[in-house]
N, C-alpha and C positions, 0 to 999 in steps of 0.2 A: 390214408389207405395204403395196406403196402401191397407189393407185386402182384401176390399172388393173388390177395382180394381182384385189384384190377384184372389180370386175366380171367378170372371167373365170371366176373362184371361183361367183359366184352365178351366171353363165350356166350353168356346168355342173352345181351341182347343178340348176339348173331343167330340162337336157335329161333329166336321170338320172331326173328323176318322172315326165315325159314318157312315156320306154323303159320305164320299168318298168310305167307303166299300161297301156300294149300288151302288154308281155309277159303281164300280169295279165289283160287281156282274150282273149289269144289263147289261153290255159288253158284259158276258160270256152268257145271252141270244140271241140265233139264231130269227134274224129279218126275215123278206124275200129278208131283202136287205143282200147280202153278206158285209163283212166287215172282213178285217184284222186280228181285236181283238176277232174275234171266234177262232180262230186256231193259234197265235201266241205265248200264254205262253203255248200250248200242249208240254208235255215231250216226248221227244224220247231217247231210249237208243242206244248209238250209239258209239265205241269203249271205251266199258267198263262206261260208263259218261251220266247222264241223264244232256240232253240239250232239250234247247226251239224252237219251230222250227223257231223262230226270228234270233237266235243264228245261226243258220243252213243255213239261204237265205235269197232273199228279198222277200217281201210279197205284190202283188199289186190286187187291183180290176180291171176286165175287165169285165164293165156292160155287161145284166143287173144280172146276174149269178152267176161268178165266180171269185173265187179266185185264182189267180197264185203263183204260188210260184217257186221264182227260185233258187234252191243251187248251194251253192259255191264247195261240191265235189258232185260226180256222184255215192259213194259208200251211201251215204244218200238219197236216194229214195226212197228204199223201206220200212227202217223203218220208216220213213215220214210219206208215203203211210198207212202201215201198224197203226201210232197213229192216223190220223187221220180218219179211218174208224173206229177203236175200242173205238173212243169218241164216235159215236154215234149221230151225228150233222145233220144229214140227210144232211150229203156230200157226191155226189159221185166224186170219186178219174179215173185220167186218167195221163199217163205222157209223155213225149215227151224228151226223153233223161235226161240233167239236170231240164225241167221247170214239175211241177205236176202244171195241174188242180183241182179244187175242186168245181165242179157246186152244187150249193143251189136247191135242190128239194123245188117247191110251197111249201107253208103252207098248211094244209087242215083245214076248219072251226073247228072242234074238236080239229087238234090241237091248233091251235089260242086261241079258249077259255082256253085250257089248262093253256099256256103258259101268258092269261092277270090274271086269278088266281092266276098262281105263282109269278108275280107282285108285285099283290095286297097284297100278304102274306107279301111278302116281305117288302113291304113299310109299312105295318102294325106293325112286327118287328122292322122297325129300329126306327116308330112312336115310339111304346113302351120304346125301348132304348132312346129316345130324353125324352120322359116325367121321365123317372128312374135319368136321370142325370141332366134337371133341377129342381126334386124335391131333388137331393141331394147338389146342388147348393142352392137353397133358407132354409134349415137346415143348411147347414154350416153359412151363412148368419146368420142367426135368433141365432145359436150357436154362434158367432161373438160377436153380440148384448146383448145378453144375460151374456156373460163375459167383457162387455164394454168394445170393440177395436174397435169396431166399433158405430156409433152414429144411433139414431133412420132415421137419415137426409139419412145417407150412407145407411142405411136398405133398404129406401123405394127406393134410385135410384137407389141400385145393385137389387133390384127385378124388376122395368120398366125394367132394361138392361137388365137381364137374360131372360123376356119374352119376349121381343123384338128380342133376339136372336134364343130363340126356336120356334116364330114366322118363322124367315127369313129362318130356317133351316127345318121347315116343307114344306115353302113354295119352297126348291129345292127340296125337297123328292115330290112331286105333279109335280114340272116341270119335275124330272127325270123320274118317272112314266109316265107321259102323252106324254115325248116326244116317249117313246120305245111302248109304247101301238099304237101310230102312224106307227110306224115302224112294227108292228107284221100285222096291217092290211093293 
């Protein structure tokens, strides 16, 4: 593999942690559709041990609403109960022995707009972060060149790949945004 291949190698797994932590963040925004990944890496502390409430039950949707949730012991309920009202998720909590409900209160327009703001920030951010790491991808490059390990030839097509890359990786930062701005309305 020579230089240039490897800088473009490392450029892109660094966009790929990038996108993926958007994506991982844009989960933990509350849609109006319920969904699993609002409420499954919640911690509870629960004989001595912070657990996930994934760790705890199974977790299903029963449109158009709610979340079920059903543990595997009876003594996890209330702390359940109790992490996921103190998120703050505009969940309301009800339970029926081992299974808790979690019904999704509506959006209200103010909050909507809230929440496509915080989006927007966000995918503003990770923009920012894609452009910091291919401008330090095209200096290493050009640094490359300049100590001749690399050729003018390999210059110019580690720089097409590199922007081709941060092309395709803005272009999932836009689909993940637009798909969750779908989902908020």
């Amino acid at each position: 593999m020579t230089l240039s291949e490897q800088i473009i190698k490392d450029f892109e797994i660094g966009l790929l942690s990038v996108t993926q932590k958007l994506k991982t963040d844009l989960s933990q925004v509350r849609g109006n559709r319920p969904s699993p990944d609002l409420i499954q890496d919640l911690k509870v502390s629960l004989y001595d041990q912070m657990l996930s409430i994934r760790e705890l039950g199974s977790l299903s949707v029963l449109p158009p609403q709610t979340i079920q949730i059903t543990l595997w012991d009876k003594d996890a309920v209330g702390a359940v109960m109790n992490a996921i009202n103190n998120a703050h998720l505009g969940l309301s909590t009800t339970n029926d022995g081992n299974t808790i409900r979690a019904t999704l209160s509506s959006l209200g327009n103010e909050r909507r707009e809230e929440l496509t703001k915080l989006l927007k920030k966000s995918a503003e951010a990770t923009r920012i972060q894609i452009r910091a790491k291919r401008e330090e991808a095209m200096k290493r490059l050009k640094d490359a060149e300049s100590r001749k390990e690399v050729t003018e030839d390999e210059l110019f097509r580690g720089k097409e790949k590199v922007q081709k890359v941060t092309d395709k990786a803005n272009g999932e930062v836009e689909a993940s945004v637009e798909a969750k701005t779908k989902e908020l309305g």
